[in-house]
C-alpha positions in Angstrom: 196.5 47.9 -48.6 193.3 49.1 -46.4 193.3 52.9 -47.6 190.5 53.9 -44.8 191.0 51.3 -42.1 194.0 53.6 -41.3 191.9 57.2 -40.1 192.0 56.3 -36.6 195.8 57.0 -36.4 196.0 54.5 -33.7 199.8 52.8 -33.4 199.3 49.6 -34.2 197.7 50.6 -38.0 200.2 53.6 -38.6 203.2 50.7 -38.3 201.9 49.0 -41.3 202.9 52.3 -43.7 205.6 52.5 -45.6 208.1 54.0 -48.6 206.6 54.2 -52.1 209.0 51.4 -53.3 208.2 49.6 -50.4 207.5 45.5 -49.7 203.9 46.0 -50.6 205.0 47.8 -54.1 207.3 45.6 -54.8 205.2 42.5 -54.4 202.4 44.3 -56.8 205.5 44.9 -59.3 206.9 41.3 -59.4 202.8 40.3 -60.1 202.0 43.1 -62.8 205.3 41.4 -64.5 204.6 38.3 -64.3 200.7 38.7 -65.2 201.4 41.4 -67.8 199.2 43.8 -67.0 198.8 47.6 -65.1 198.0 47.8 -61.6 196.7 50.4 -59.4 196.6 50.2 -55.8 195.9 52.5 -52.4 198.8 52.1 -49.9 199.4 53.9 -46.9 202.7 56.1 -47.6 205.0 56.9 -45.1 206.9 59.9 -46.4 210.1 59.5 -44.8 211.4 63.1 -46.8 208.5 65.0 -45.2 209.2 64.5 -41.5 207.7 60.4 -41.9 203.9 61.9 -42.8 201.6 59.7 -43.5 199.9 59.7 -47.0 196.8 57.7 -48.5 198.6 57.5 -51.5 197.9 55.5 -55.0 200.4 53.6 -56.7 200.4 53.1 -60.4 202.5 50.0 -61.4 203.0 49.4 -65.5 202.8 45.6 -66.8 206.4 45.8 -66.9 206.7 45.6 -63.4 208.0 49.6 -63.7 206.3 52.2 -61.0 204.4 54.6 -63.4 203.7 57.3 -60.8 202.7 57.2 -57.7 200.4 60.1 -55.8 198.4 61.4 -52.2 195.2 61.7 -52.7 192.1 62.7 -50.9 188.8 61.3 -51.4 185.6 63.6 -52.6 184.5 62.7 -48.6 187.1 64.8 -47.7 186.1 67.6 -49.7 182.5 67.1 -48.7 183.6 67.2 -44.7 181.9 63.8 -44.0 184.8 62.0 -43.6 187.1 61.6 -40.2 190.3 62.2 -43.2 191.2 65.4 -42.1 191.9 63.7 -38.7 194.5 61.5 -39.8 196.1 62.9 -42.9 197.4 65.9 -44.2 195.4 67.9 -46.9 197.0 66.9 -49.9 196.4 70.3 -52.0 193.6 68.6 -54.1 
């Protein structure tokens, strides 16, 4: 759960994304169940329905341990060019 400390798309980082539902989700879900409370957390999506693209996504997980909804985003860096994003994800329509 480093959002940025993926933009150099080098190997080693990119291996560590996965599914929405993935290990790191469901580790977040068993805690925001046991803990009773909402949380919200970056995650590096691999989007295996859209050819395995990589996605800075957010993850919203309700205090029942449910996933609320989950979505890519792109930072206001992006938007403002100062950021290397563009270089390792894909514009997310923001």
């Amino acid at each position: 759960m480093m959002p940025f400390a993926f933009c150099t798309r080098e190997k080693r980082w990119r291996e560590f994304a996965e599914p929405v539902n993935g290990e790191s989700t469901q580790f977040l879900q068993e805690f925001a169940l046991k803990y009773n409370m909402v949380i919200i957390s970056s995650i590096l999506e691999r989007d295996i329905n859209h050819g395995e693209t990589l996605w800075n996504t957010v993850v919203i997980i309700g205090n029942h341990g449910n996933i609320i909804d989950s979505l890519e985003y792109c930072s206001f860096l992006f938007k403002l060019g100062t950021s290397i994003e563009p270089i390792a994800f894909v514009d997310c329509n923001c």
